[in-house]
C-alpha positions as CSV (number, residue, x, y, z in Angstrom):
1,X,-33.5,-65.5,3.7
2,X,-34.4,-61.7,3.6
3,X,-31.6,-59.5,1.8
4,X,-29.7,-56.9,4.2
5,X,-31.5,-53.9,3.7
6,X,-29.3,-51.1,2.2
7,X,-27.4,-48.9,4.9
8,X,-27.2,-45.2,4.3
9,X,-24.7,-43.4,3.1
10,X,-23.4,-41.0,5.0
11,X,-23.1,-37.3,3.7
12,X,-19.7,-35.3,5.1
13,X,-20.5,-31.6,5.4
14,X,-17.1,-29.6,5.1
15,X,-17.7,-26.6,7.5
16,X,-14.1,-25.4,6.5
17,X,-12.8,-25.8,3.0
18,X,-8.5,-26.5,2.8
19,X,-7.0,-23.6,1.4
20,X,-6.2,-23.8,-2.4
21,X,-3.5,-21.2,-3.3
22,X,-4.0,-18.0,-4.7
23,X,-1.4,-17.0,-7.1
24,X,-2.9,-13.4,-7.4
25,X,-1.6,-11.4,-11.2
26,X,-0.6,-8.1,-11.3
27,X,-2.6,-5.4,-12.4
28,X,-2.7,-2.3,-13.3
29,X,-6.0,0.6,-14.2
30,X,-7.5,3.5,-11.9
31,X,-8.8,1.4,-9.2
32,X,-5.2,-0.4,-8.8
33,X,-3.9,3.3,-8.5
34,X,-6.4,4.5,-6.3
35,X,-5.8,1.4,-4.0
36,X,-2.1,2.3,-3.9
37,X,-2.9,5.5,-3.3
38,X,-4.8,4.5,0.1
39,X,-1.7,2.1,1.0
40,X,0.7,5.2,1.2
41,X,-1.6,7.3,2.4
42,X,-2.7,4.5,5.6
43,X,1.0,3.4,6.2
44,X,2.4,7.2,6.3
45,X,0.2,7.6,8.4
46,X,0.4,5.1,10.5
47,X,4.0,4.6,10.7
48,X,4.9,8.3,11.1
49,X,2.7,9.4,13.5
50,X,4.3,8.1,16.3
51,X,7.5,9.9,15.3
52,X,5.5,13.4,15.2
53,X,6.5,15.9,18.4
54,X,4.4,18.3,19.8
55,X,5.5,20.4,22.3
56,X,8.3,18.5,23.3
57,X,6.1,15.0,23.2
58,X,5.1,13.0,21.2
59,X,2.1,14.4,19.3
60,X,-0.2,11.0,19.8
61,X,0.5,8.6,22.3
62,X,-2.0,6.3,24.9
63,X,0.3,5.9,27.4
64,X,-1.7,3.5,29.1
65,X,1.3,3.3,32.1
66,X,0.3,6.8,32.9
67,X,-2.9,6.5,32.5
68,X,-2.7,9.5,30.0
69,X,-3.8,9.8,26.3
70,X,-2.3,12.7,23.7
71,X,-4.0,13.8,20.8
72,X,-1.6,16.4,19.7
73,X,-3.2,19.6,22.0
74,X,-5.5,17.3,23.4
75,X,-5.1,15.4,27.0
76,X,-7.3,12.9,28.0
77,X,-7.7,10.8,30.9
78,X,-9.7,7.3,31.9
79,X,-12.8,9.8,33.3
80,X,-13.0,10.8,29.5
81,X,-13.6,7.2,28.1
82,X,-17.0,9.0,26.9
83,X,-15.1,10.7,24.3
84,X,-14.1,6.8,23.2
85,X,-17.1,5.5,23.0
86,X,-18.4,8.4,20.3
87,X,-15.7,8.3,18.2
88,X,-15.8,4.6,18.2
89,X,-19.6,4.8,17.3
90,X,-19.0,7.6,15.0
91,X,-16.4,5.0,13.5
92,X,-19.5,2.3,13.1
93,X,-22.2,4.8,11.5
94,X,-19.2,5.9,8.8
95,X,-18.8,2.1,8.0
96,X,-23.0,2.1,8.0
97,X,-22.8,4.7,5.5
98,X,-19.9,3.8,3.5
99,X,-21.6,-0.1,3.2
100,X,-24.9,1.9,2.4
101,X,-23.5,3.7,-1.0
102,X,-20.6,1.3,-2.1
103,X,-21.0,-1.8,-0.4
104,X,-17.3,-3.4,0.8
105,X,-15.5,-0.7,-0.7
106,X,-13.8,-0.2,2.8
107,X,-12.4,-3.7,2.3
108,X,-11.2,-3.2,-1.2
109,X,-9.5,0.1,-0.8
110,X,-8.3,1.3,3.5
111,X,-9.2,-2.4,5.8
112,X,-5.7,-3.4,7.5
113,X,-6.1,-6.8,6.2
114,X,-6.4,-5.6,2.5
115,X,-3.5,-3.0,2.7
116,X,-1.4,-5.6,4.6
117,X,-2.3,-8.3,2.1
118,X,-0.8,-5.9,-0.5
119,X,2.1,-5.2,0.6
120,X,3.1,-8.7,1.3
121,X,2.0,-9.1,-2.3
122,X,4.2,-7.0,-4.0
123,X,7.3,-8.3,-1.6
124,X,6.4,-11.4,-2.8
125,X,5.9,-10.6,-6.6
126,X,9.3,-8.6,-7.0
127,X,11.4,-11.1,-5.0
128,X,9.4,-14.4,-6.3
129,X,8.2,-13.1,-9.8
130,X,5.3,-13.1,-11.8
131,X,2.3,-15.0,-11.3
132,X,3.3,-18.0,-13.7
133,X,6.9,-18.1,-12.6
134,X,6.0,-18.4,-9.3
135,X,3.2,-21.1,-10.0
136,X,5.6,-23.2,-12.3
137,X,8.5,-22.9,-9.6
138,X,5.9,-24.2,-6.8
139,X,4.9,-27.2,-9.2
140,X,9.0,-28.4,-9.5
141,X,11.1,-30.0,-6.7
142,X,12.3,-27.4,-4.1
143,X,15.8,-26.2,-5.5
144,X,18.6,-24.2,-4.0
145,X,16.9,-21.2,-5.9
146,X,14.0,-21.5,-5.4
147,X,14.8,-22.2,-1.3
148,X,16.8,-18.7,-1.7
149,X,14.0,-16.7,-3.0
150,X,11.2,-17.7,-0.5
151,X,14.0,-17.6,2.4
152,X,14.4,-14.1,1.4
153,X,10.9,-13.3,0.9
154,X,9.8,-14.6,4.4
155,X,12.8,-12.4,5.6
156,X,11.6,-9.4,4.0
157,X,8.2,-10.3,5.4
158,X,9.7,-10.7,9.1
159,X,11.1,-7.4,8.7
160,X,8.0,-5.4,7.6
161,X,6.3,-6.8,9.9
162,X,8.3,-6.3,12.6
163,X,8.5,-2.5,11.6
164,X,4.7,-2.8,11.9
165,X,4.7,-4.1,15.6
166,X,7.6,-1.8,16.6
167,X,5.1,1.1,15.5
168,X,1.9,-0.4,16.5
169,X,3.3,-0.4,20.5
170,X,4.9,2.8,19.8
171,X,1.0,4.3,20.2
172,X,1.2,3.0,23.8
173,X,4.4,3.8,25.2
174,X,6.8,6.8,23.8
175,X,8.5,5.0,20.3
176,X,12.0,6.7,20.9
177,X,11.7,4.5,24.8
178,X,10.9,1.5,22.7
179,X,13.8,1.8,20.6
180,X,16.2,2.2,22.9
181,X,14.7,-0.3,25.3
182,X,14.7,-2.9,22.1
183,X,18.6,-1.9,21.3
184,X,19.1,-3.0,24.6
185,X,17.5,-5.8,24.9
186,X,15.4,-4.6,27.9
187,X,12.6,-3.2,26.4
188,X,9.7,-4.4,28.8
189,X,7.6,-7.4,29.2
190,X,4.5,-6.0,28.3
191,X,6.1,-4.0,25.2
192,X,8.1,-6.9,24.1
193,X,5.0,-9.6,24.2
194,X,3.0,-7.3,21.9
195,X,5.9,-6.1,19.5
196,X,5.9,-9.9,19.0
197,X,2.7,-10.5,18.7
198,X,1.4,-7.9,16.7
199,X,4.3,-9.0,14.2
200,X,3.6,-12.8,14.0
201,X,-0.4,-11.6,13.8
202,X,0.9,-9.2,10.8
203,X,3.1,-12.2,9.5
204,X,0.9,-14.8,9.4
205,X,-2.4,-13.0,8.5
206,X,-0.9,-10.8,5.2
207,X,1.7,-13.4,4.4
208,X,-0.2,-16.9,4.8
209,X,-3.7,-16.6,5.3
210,X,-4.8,-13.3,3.5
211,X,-8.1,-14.3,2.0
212,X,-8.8,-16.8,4.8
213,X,-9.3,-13.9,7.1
214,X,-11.7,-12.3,4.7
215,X,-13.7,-15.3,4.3
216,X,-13.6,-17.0,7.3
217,X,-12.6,-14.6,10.3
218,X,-13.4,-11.4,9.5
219,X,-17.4,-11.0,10.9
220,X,-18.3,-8.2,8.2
221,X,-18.7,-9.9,5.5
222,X,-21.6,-11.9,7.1
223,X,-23.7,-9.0,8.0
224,X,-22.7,-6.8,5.6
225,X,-25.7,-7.7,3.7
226,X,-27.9,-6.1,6.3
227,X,-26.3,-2.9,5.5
228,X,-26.7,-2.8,1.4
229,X,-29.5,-2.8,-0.8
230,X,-30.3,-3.4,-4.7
231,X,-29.0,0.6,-5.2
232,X,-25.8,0.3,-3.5
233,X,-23.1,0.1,-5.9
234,X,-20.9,-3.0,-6.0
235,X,-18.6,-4.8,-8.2
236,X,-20.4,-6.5,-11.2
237,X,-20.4,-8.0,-14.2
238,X,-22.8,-7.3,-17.0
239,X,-24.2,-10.5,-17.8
240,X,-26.5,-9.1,-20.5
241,X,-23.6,-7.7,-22.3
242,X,-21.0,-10.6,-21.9
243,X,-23.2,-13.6,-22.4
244,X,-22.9,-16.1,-24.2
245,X,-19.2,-16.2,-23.6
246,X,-17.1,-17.0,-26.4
247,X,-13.4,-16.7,-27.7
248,X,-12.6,-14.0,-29.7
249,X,-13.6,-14.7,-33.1
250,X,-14.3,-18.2,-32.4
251,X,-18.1,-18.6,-32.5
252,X,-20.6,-16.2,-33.8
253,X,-23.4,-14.6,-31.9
254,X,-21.1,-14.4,-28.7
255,X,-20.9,-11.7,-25.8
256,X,-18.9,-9.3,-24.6
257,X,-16.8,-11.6,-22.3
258,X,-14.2,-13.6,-24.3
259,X,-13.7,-15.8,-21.4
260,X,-10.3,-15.1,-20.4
261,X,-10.4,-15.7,-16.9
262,X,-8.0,-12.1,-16.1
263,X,-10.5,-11.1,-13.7
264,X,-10.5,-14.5,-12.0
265,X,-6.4,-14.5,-11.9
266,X,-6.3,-10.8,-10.8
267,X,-8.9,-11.5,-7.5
268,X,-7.4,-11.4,-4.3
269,X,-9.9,-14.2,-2.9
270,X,-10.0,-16.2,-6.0
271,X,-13.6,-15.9,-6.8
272,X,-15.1,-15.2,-10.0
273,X,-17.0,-12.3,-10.8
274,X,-19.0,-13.6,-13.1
275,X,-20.8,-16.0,-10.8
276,X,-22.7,-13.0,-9.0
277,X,-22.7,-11.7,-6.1
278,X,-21.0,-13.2,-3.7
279,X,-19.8,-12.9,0.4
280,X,-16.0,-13.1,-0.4
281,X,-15.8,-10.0,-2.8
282,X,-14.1,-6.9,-0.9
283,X,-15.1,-4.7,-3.9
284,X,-11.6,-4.0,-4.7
285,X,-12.4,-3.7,-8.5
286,X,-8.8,-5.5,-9.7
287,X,-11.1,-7.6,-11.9
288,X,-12.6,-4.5,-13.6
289,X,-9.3,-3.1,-14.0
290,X,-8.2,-6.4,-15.6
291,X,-10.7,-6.4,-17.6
292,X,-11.1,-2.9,-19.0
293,X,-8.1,-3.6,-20.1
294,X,-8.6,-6.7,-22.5
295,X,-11.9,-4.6,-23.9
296,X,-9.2,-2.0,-24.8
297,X,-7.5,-5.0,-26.6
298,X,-10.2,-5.8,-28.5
299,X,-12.0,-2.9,-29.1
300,X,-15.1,-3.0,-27.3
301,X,-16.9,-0.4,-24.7
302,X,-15.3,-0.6,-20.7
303,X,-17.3,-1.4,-18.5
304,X,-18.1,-5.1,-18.6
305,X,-17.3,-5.5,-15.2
306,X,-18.2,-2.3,-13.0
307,X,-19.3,-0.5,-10.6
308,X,-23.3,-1.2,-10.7
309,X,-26.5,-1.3,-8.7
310,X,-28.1,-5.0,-8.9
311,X,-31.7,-2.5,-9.7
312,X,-29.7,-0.8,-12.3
313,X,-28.1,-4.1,-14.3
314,X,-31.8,-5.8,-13.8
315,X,-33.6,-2.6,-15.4
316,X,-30.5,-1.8,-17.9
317,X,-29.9,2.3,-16.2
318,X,-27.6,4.8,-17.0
319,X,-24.7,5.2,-14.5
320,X,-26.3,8.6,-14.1
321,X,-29.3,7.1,-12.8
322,X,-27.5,4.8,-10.8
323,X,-25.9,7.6,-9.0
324,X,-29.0,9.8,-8.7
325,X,-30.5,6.5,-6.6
326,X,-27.5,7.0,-4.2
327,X,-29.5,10.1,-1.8
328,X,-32.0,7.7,-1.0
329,X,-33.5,7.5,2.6
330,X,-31.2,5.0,4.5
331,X,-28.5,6.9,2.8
332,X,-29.7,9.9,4.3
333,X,-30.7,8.8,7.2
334,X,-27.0,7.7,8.4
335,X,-25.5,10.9,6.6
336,X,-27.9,12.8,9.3
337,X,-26.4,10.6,12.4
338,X,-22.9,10.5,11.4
339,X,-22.7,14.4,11.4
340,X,-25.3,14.8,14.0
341,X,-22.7,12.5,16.2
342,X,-19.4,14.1,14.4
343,X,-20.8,17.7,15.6
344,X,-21.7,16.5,19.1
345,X,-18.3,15.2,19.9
346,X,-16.6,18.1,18.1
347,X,-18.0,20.7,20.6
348,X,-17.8,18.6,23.6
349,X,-14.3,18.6,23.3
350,X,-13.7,22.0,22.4
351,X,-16.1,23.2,25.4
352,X,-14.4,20.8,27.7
353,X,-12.6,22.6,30.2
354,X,-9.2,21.0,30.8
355,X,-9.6,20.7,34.5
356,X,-10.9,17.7,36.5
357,X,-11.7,17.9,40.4
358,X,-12.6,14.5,42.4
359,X,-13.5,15.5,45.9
360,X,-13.1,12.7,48.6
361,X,-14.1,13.7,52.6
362,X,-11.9,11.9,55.2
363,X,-14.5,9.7,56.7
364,X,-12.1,8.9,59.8
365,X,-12.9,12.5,61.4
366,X,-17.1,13.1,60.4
367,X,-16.4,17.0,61.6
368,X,-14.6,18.2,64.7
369,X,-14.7,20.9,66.8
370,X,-11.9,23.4,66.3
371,X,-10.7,26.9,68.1
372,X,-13.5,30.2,68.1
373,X,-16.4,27.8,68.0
374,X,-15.6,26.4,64.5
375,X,-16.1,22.9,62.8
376,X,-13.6,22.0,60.4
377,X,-14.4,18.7,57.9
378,X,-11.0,17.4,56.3
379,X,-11.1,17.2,52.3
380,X,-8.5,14.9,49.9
381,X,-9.1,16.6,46.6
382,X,-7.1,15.2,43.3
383,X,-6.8,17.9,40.3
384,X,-6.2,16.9,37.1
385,X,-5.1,19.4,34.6
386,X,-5.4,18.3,31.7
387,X,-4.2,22.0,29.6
388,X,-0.5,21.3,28.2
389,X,1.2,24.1,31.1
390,X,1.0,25.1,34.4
391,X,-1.6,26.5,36.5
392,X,-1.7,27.8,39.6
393,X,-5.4,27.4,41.4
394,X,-7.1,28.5,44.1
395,X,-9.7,26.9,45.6
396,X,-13.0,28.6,47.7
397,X,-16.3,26.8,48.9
398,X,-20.1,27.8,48.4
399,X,-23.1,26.6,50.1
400,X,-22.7,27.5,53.9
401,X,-22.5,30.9,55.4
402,X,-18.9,31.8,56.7
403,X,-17.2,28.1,55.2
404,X,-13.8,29.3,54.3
405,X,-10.8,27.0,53.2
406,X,-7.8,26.1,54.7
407,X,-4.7,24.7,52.3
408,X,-6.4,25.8,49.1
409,X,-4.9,29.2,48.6
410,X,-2.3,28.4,45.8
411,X,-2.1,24.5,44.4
412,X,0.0,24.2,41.5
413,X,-0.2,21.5,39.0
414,X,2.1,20.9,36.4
415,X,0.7,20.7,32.8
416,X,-0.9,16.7,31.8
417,X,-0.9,16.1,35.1
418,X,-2.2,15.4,38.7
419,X,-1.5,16.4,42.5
420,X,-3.9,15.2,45.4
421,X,-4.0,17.6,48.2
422,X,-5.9,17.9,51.8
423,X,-7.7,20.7,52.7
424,X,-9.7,21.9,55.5
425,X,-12.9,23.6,55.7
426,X,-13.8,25.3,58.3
427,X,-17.3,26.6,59.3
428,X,-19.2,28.2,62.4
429,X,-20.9,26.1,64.3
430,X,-24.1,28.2,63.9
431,X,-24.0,28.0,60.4
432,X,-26.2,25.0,60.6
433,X,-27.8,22.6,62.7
434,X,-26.0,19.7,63.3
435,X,-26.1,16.9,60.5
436,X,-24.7,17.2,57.1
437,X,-24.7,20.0,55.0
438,X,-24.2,20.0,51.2
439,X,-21.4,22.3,50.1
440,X,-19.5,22.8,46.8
441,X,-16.1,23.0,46.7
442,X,-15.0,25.6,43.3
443,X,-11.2,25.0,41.9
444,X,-10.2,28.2,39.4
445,X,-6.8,29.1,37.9
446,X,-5.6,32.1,38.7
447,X,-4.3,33.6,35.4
448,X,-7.1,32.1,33.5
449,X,-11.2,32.6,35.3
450,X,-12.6,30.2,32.4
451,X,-10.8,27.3,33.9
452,X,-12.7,26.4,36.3
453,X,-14.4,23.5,37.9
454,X,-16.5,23.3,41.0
455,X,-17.5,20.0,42.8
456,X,-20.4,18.7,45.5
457,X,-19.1,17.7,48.7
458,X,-21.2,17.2,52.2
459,X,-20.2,19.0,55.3
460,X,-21.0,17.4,58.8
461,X,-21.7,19.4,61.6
462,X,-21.7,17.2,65.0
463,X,-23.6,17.7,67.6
């Protein structure tokens, strides 16, 4: 009888790994400080510029209902989507350059998701405690207490992140509405679906999955290494100077690194710098804070974990050096289209002229024979002024001999805002032969001769 042959094992490749928690340890150095810094400095921002007036208005608003965008002095309409597009490219080359010189410092220091993360972080740290209270706590059975503090933390989590909704629709439909609409309880379908989702997106992504969206969600930190070479400066640790690891005074002939494992406790995606380079570092430098601060402890140079180009730690350089290797060509080269593309849209919209004509002929009368041997064509024009006050226009045509306009005389438009009118043109009939005739129809205010706009129209003679 022939023995069963031996069946194969099969293999289970996890292409998601369960979440182990992260119970992140405070710390404190320049690089925590500097990473407050750009907390207040985003979240001021962000949640009081929708309370800034200008002119009677809110001073930036996209008031998508109107169709209507505010940037302080600036009015903008759909037609002006252009101006969109650059600053949203301008927005990709400055993360092309930024990734260039210091790799995922953008994570580390000003991404939504880091400064969100932090936030949450300290909410939980103060109401919750330190990182080994809150680790022994979560090893016991729940208690009343312990039930009490996350209840309250989750609460104070709801709340900031409600705040953070409340503000994030209050770029898209006038805050002080919002308000009153939301005291009300009538605050809008569209404005209450996104106040709530915007919060439970701010809940759950600072408060539960943090890393997670780093690692697994976030699509930079996959191609970020097209955008970094071996002289952009990233996180790292000096392997020459901290191995062999030892504890202090333990062994003889030992590193640097005395194998504490701060930086480790202090990371906010719970890798360990020490392992290399690595996808899931955001380059927030808590583990070099962390551990400057032990080499203060035990008397030895800063610096073990660092800023550092992989070139410079492979060929031992000076941080001078290192810095010298920072104007090199890809550097330059995006420094050269970011302000290349920053200066373009800069005098586009200070050349723009704050006045829009869209010039429609009524197709339901191709040109009619009027009184005196003239053809009249009939005209819907819709002005958009787009200056913050009034105008008053006139309106006159070019392009055929003896065209004159009927209705266009004086049309006033309030300030950010639009008025479609109909106007007649009238013509002689020997003006042209019969067919169409291309005309252009010129709108100018009348206490102001460099606002002006002229448009193409056709004008049909019949036969």
């Amino acid at each position: 009888m022939q023995p069963l042959a031996a069946q194969p094992q099969e293999t289970v490749i996890r292409m998601y790994a369960p979440r182990a928690a992260i119970y992140q340890r405070d710390v404190k150095g320049r690089y925590a400080t500097l990473r407050w810094l750009c907390v207040w400095l985003t979240q001021l921002s962000f949640y009081g510029v929708p309370w800034l007036r200008w002119h009677g208005r809110q001073a930036v608003l996209f008031d998508l209902a109107e169709r209507k965008f505010y940037l302080f002095g600036l009015v903008l309409w759909p037609q002006d989507f252009i101006f969109l597009a650059a600053l949203l490219i301008i927005c990709a080359m400055g993360l092309f350059l930024v990734t260039a010189v210091a790799g995922r410092v953008w994570c580390g220091y000003a991404c939504p998701q880091t400064v969100y993360s932090e936030m949450f972080g300290w909410l939980e740290r103060r109401i919750e405690g330190p990182r080994s209270t809150r680790m022994r706590r979560d090893r016991q059975p729940l208690g009343v207490a312990t039930i009490a503090r996350k209840l309250v933390k989750h609460g104070a989590w709801l709340l900031l992140a409600g705040w953070t909704g409340i503000s994030f629709v209050g770029y898209f439909t006038p805050i002080d509405a919002l308000l009153a609409g939301l005291a009300s309880f009538t605050p809008g379908p569209w404005q209450t679906f996104w106040v709530l989702f915007y919060t439970l997106a701010t809940y759950g992504n600072a408060g539960w999955l943090r890393e997670q969206v780093c690692k697994y969600m976030c699509p930079y930190a996959r191609f970020q290494s097209a955008m970094f070479d071996r002289d952009s400066l990233i996180v790292s640790y000096d392997a020459r100077r901290g191995e062999p690891r030892g504890a202090l005074g333990k062994a003889a002939n030992t590193g640097d690194c005395i194998d504490c494992s701060l930086c480790v406790q202090v990371c906010p995606v719970g890798i360990d710098i020490r392992a290399g380079l690595q996808y899931e570092c955001i380059g927030c430098a808590a583990c070099a804070d962390a551990c400057n601060g032990v080499m203060d402890k035990v008397a030895r140079p800063r610096g073990l974990v660092r800023y550092a180009t992989e070139r410079g730690l492979a060929e031992g350089w000076s941080a001078r050096r290192m810095a010298a290797r920072v104007l090199r060509p890809r550097v330059l080269i995006y420094s050269a289209v970011l302000t290349a593309l920053t200066l373009a849209l800069g005098l586009s919209l200070a050349w723009r002229t704050p006045l829009k004509l869209d010039v429609v002929r009524d197709r339901g009368a191709m040109g009619r024979l009027v009184g005196d041997g003239l053809v009249e064509n009939v005209y819907r024009l819709q002005i958009m002024n787009t200056a913050e006050h009034a105008h008053a226009f006139g309106l006159s045509v070019q392009g055929l001999a003896g065209a004159t306009v009927d209705g266009g005389g004086e049309l006033l438009v309030a300030g950010a805002s639009a008025r479609t009118v109909a106007v007649r043109v009238r013509a002689p009939r020997a003006s042209g032969a019969p067919g169409s005739h291309p005309i252009r129809l010129q709108l100018m205010a009348r206490d102001d001769a460099s606002v002006q706009v002229s448009e193409r129209a056709v004008f049909f003679i019949p036969h």
